[in-house]
VEXDREN-2710 file (C-alpha; in Angstrom, 1 decimal):
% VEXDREN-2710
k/r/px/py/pz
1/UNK/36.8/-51.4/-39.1
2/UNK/35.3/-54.8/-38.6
3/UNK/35.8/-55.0/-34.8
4/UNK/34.2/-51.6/-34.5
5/UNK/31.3/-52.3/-36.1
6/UNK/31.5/-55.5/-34.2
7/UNK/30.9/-53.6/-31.2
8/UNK/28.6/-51.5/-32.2
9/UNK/26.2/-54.1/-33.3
10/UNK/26.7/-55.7/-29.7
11/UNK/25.8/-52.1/-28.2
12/UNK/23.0/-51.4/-30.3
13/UNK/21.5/-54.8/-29.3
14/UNK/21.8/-54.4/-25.7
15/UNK/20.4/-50.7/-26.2
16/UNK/17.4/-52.3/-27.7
17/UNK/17.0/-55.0/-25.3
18/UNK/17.0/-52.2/-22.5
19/UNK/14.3/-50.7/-23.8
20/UNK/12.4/-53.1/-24.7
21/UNK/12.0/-53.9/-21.0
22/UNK/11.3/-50.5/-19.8
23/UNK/8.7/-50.7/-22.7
24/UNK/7.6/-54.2/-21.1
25/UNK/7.8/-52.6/-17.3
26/UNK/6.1/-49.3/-18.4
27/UNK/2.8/-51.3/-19.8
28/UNK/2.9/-54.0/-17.1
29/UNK/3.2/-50.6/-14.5
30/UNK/0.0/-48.6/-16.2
31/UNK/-2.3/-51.6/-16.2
32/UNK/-2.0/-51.8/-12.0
33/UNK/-4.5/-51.0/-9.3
34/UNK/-3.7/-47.4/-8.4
35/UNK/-2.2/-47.8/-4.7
36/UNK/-4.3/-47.0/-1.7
37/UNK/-3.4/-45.0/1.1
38/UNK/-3.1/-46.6/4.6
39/UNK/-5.7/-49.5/5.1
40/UNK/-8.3/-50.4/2.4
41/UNK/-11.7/-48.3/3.6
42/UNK/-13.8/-50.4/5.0
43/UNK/-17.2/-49.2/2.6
44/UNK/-17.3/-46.8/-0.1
45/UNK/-18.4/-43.4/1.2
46/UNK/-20.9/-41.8/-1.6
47/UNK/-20.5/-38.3/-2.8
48/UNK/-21.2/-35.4/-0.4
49/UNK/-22.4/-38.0/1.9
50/UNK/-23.9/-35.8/4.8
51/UNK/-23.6/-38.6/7.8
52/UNK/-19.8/-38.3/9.1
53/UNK/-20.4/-41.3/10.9
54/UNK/-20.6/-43.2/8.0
55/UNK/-17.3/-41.4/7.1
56/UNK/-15.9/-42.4/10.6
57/UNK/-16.1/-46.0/10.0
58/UNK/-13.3/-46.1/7.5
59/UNK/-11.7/-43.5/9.7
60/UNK/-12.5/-43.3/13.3
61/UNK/-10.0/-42.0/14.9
62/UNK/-10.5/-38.6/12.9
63/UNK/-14.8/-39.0/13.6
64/UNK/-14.0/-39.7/17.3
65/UNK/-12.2/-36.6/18.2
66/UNK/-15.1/-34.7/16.1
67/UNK/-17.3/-35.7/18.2
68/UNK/-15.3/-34.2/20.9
69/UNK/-16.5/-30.8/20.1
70/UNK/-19.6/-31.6/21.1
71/UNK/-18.4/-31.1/24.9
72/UNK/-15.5/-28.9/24.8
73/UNK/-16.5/-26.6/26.1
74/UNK/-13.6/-25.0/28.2
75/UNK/-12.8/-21.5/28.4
76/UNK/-10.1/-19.3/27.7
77/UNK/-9.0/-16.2/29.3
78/UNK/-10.6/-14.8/25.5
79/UNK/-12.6/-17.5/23.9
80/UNK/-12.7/-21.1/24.0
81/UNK/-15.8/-22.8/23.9
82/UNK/-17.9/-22.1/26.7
83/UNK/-21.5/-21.0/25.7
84/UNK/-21.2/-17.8/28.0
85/UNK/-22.9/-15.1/26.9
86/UNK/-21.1/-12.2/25.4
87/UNK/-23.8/-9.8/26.4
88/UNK/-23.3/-10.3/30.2
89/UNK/-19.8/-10.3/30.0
90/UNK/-19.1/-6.8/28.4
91/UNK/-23.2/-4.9/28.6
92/UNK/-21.3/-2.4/26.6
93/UNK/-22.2/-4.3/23.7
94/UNK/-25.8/-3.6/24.0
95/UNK/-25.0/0.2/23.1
96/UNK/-22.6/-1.2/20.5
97/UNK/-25.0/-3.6/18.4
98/UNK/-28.4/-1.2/19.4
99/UNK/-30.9/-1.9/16.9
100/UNK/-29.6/-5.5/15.8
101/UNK/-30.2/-8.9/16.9
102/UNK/-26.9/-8.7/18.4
103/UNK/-27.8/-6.7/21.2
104/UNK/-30.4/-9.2/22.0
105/UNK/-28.4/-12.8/22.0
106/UNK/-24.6/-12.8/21.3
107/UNK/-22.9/-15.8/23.0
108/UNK/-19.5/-17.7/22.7
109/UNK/-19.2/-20.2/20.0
110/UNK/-19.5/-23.8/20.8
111/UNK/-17.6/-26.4/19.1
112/UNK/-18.9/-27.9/15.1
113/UNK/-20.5/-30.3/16.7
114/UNK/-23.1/-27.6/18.4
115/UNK/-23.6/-25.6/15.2
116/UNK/-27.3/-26.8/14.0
117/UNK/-28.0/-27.0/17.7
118/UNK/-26.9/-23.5/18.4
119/UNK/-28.0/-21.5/14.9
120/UNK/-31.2/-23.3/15.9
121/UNK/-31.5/-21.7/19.2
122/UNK/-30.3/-17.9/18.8
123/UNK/-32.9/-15.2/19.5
124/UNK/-31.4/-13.6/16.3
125/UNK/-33.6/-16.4/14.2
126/UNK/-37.0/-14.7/13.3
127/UNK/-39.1/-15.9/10.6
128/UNK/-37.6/-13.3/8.0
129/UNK/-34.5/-14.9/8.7
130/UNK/-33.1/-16.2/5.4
131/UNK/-31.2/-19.6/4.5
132/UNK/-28.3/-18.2/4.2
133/UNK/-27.9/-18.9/7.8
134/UNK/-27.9/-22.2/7.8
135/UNK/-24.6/-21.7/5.2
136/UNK/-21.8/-22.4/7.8
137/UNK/-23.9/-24.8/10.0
138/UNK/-24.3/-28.1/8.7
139/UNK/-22.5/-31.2/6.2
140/UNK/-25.8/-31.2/4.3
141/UNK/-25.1/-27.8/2.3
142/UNK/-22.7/-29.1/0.0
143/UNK/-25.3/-31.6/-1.0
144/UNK/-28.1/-29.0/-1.1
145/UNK/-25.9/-26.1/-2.6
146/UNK/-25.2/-29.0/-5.3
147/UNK/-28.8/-30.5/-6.0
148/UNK/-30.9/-26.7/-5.9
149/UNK/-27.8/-24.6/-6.3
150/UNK/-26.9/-21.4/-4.2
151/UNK/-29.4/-19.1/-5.0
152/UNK/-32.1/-21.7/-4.2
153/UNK/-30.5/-22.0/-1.1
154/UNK/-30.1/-19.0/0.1
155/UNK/-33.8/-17.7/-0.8
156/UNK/-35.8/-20.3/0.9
157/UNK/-36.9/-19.0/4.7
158/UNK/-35.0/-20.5/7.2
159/UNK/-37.5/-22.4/8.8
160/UNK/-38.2/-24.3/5.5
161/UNK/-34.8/-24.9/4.5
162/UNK/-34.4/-26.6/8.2
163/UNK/-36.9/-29.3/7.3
164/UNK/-34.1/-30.7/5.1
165/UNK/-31.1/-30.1/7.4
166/UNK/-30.2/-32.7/10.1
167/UNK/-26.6/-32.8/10.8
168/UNK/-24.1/-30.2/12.1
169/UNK/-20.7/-29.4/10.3
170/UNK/-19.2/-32.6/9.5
171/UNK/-16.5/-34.5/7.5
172/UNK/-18.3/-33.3/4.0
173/UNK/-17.7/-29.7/4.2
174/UNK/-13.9/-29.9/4.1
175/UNK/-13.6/-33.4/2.7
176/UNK/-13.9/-35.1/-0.9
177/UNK/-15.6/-38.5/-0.3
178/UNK/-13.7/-40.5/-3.1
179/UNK/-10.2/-39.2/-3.0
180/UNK/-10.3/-37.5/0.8
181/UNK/-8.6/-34.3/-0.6
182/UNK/-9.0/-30.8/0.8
183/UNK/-11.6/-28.9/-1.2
184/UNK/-14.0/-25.7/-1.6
185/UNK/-17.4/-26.7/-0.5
186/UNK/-19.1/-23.3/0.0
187/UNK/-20.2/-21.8/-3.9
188/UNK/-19.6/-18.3/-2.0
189/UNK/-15.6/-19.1/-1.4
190/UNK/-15.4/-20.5/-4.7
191/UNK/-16.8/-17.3/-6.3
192/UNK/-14.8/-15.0/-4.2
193/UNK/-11.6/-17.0/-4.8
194/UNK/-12.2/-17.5/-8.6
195/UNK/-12.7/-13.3/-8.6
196/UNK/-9.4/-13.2/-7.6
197/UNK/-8.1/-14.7/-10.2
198/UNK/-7.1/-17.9/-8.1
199/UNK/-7.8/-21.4/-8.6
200/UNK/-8.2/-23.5/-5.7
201/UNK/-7.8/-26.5/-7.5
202/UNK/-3.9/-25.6/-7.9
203/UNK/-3.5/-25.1/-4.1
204/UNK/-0.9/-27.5/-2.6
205/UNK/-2.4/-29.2/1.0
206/UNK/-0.5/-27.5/3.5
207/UNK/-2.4/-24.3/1.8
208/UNK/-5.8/-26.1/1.9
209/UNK/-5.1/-27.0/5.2
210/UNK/-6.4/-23.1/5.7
211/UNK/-7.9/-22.2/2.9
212/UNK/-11.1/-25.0/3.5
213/UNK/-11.5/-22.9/6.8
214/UNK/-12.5/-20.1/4.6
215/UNK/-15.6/-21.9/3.8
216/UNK/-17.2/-20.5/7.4
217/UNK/-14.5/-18.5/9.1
218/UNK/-14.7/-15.3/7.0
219/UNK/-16.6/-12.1/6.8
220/UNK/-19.4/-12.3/4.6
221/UNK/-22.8/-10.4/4.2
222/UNK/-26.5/-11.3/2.3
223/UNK/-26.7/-9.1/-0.9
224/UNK/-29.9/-8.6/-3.1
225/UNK/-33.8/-9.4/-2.3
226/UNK/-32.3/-13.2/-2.7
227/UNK/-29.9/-12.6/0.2
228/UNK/-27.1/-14.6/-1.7
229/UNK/-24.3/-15.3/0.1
230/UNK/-21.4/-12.8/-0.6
231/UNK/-17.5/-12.5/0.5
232/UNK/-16.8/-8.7/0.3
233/UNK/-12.8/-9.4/-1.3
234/UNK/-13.2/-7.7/-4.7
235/UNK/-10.8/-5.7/-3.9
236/UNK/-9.4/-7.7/-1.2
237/UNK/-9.1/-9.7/1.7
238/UNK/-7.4/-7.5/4.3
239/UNK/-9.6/-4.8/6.3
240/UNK/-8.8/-1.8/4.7
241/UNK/-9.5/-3.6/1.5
242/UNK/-12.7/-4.8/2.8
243/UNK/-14.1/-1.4/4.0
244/UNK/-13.2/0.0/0.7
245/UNK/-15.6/-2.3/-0.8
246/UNK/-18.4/-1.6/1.6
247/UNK/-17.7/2.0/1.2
248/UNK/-18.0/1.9/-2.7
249/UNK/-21.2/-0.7/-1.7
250/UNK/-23.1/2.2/0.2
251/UNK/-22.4/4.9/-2.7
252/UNK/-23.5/2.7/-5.4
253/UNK/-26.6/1.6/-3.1
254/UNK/-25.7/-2.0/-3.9
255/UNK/-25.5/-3.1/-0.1
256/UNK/-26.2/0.0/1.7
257/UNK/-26.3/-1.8/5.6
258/UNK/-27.0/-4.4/7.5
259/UNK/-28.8/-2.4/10.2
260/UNK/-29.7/1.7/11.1
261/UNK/-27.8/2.1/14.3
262/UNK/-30.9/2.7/17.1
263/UNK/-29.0/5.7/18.9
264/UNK/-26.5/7.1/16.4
265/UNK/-28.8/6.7/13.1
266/UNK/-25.4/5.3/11.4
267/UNK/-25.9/2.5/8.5
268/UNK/-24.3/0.0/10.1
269/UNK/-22.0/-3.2/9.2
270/UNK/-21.5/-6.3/11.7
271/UNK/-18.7/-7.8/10.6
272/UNK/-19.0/-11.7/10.9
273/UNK/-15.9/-13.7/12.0
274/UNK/-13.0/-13.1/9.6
275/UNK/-10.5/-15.7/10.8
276/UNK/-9.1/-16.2/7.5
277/UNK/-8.7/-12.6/6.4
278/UNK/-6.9/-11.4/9.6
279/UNK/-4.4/-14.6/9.6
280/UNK/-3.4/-13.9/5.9
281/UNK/-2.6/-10.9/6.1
282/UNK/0.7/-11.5/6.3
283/UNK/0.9/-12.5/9.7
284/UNK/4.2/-14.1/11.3
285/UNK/2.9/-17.6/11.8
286/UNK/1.0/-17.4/8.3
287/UNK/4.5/-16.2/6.7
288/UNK/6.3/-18.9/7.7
289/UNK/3.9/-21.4/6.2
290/UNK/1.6/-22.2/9.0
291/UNK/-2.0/-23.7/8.2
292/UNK/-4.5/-23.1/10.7
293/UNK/-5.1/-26.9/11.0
294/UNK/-1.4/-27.1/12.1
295/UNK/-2.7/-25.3/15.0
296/UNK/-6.1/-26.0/15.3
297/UNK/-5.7/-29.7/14.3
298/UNK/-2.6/-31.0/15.0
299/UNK/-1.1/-33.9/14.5
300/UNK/-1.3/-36.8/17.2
301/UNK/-0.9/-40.5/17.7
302/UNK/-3.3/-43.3/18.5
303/UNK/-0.7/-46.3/18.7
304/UNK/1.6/-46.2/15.6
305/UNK/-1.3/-44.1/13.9
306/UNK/-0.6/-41.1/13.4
307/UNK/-3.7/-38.5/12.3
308/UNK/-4.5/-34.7/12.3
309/UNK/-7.0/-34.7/15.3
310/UNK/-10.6/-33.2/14.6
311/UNK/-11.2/-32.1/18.0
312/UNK/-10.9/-28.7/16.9
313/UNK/-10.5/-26.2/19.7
314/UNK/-8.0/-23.4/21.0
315/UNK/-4.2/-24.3/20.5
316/UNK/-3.9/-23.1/24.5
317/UNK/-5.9/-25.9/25.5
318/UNK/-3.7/-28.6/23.8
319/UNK/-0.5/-26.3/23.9
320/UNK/2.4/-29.5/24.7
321/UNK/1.2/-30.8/21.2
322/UNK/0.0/-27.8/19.2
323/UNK/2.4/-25.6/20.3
324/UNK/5.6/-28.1/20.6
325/UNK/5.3/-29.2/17.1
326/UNK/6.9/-25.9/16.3
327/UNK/8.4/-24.3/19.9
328/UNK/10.9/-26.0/22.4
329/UNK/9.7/-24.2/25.6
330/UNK/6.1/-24.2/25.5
331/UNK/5.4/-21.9/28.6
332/UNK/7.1/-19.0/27.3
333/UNK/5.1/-19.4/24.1
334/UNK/1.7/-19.4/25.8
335/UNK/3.3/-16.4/28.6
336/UNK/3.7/-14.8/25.3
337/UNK/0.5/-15.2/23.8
338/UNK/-1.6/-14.2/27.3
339/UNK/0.8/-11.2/26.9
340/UNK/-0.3/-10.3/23.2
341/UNK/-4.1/-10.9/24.1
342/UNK/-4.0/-8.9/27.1
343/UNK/-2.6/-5.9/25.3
344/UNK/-4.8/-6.2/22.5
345/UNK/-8.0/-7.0/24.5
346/UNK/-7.1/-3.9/26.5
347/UNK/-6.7/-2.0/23.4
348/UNK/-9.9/-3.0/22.5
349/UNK/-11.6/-1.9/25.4
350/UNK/-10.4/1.4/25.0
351/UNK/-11.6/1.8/21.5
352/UNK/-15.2/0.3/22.8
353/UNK/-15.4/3.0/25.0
354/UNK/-14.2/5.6/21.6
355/UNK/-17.3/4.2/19.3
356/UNK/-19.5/4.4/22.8
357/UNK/-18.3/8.4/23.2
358/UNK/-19.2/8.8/19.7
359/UNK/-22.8/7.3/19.6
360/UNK/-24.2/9.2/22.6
361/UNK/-22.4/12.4/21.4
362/UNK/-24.1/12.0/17.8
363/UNK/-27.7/11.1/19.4
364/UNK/-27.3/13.9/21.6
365/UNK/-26.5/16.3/18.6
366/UNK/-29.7/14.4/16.4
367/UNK/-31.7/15.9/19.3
368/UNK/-30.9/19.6/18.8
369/UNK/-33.4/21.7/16.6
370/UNK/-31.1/23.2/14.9
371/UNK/-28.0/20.7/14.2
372/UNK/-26.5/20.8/10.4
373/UNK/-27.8/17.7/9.0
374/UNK/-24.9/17.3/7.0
375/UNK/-22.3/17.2/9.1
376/UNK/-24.6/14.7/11.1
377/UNK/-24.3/12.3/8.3
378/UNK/-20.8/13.0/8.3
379/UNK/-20.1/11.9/12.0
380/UNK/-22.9/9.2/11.2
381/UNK/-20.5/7.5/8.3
382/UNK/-17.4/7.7/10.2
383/UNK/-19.4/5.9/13.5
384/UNK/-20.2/3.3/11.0
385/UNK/-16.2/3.3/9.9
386/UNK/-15.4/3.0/13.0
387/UNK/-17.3/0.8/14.1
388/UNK/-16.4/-2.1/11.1
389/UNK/-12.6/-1.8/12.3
390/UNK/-13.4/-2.7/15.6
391/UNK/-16.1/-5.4/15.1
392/UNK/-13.0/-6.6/12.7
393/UNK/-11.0/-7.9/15.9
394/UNK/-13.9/-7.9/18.2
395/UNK/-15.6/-10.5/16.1
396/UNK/-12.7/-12.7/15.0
397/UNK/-11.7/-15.3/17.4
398/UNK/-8.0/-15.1/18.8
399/UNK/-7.8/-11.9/20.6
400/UNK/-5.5/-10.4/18.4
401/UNK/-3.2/-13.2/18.4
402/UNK/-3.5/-14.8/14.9
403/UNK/-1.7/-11.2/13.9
404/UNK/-0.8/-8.8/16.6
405/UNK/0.5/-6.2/15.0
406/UNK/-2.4/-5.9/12.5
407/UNK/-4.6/-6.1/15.4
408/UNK/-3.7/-3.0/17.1
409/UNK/-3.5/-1.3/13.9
410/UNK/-6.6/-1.7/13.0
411/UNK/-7.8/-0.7/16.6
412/UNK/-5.8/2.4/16.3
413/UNK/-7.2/3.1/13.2
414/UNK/-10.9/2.5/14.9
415/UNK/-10.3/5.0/17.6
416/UNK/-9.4/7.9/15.6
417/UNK/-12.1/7.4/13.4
418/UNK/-14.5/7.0/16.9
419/UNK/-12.9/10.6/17.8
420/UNK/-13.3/11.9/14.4
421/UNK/-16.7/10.9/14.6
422/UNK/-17.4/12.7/18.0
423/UNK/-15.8/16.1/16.9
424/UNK/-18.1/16.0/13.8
425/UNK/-21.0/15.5/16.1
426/UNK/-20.2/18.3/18.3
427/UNK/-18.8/20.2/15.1
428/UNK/-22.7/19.6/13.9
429/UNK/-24.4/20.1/16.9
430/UNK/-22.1/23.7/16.7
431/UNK/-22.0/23.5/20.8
432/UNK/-19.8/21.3/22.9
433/UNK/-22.3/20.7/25.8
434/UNK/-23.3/17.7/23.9
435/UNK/-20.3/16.2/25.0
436/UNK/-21.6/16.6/28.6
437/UNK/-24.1/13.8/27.8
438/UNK/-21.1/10.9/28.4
439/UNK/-18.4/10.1/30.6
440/UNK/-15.9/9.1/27.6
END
């Protein structure tokens, strides 16, 4: 018994040396610097700090490719960056947007560096234009949208709220100052989100590497006198989801339209550029845990550094390293993806030509003394239906390819409702000879 508790003394002892000095190396541990990242920054960047080349001195590889979408401006056979005019390129646009300032000025989209410059310059701007189009065009909001708040922001005319903007998109709209982290800039995403049920704050990075796109690339419309910036995802974020909510909008009269249709009559919708919406819904790429900055951004080298490049363009113009990150034979993948675009882009065309049958059939019924109103406003609302599936690819930026399958979906789903719209019209105009009034 003695030599047992012998031993057991000795244990005990080294059992409360042991922790003793994990006590010791837990306090000595706690009262240390936090560790840095990479190289020490250079000067403290303040909070919302609008001027991304104060941001670029601490890291300048990442401010001088942002600077290269200034002049990238390259095309694609579907996009890229090359300020052509949309209008010229497809006229039948003109009878598609009728009535709006999009069938006045509608060009490709330039590269962040060109947003102030370009919002600027649109012959959409008038002066009832609101300030809620400055909301996706410049690193100032976040400071704005934090010193007057979004309302503010939104109400004030254009022209005035542009006495206190000066720089385009920039490091502050995706990027905490302090901490560099990911985050929700625009109040509009946050609310949306937050709706949902979600907290962004709980996102991991490789899911903020898409979700801080969502802050500009996403579908959106002005609601109220105060023309507050609002995400139409209450019940949703996919399309069908989306018109739902615009649907239930019109019946309650709580956004009604952005614009009357100047040949059909239809309350019409333009859907903005819904990037986001169309990649998450359950596309293959976004499936397999894709970010759009994975695409968009990749990663590259400068020496041994290596950084997520800002030079944020089409993945077809950087293919070896956007697309090789994740595919061993490159030209196949971008065969493939000319081969998705072209089907979809055809597809598209067709169901132009659909919603362009359907307009002139419905103006030509409007014209007939005797045409049943009714069923007028029938084949008006399913123009209008139409019309927000097919502005749904037609304004998002990949030609289908962010999700190909939904794409012609949706454009399936655009034609029938063109058609459906056409019979009404004739169905209302109780003759077919208003048919004879287009080539469709």
């Amino acid at each position: 018994m003695k030599k047992l508790s012998t031993t057991t003394l000795i244990l005990t002892g080294i059992i409360i040396i042991l922790a003793a000095g994990l006590i010791a190396v837990l306090i000595f541990t706690g009262n240390q610097e936090p560790p840095t990242r990479g190289v020490e920054p250079l000067v403290k960047i303040a909070a919302l700090e609008p001027d991304s080349a104060q941001w670029g001195i601490n890291f300048p590889n990442q401010y001088s490719t942002l600077l290269k979408t200034g002049t990238n401006n390259t095309r694609t056979s579907y996009g890229g960056s090359d300020p052509i005019s949309k209008l010229e390129a497809d006229p039948r646009l003109v009878t598609l947007f009728a009535g709006y300032g999009f069938s006045k000025d509608y060009n490709e989209e330039r590269g962040h560096m060109n947003s102030l410059t370009d919002v600027r310059a649109t012959l959409r701007v008038n002066d009832k234009t609101p300030g809620t189009c400055y909301s996706c065009k410049s690193s100032n909001n976040p400071g704005l949208w934090d010193q007057m708040g979004m309302a503010a922001f939104d109400k004030m005319p254009f022209a005035e709220l542009g006495t206190h903007i000066d720089e385009p998109i920039g490091c502050a709209n995706c990027h905490e100052a302090e901490t560099m982290r990911l985050v929700v800039t625009n109040p509009a995403l946050a609310e949306a989100l937050a709706a949902q049920g979600k907290d962004w704050t709980t996102f991991t990075r490789q899911e903020m590497r898409t979700v801080v796109c969502a802050n500009c690339h996403v579908e959106y419309y002005f609601k109220g006198d105060g023309k507050y910036l609002t995400f139409p995802w209450e019940n949703g974020t996919n399309i069908d989801q989306i018109a739902q909510y615009y649907a239930e909008s019109f019946a309650d009269g709580s956004f009604v339209k952005d614009w009357e249709h100047a040949q059909s009559g239809a309350p019409m919708i333009k859907i903005q550029h819904p990037e986001f919406e169309f990649f998450t819904a359950n596309s293959t790429h976004y499936n397999a845990g894709v970010a759009c900055a994975d695409c968009h951004m990749p990663y590259t080298r400068d020496g041994a550094a290596k950084f997520s490049t800002h030079d944020v363009k089409s993945p077809l113009l950087n293919a070896e390293v956007a697309c090789g990150a994740c595919h061993t034979d490159v030209g196949y993948v971008t065969t493939r993806v000319k081969t998705i675009q072209d089907q979809v882009a055809n597809t598209m065309s067709a169901t132009q030509n659909a919603i362009i049958a359907a307009i002139t059939t419905i103006e030509a019924a409007a014209a007939l003394p005797g045409v049943n109103a009714d069923l007028l406003t029938e084949a008006r609302m399913l123009h209008r239906e139409s019309q927000i599936y097919w502005d749904f690819i037609a304004a998002e930026n990949s030609m289908g390819f962010h999700n190909p399958e939904e794409a012609l979906r949706i454009l399936a789903n655009a034609t029938d409702l063109a058609r459906q719209a056409q019979l009404k019209a004739v169905e209302a105009a109780g003759s077919s000879e208003v048919l004879q009034t287009n080539g469709q």
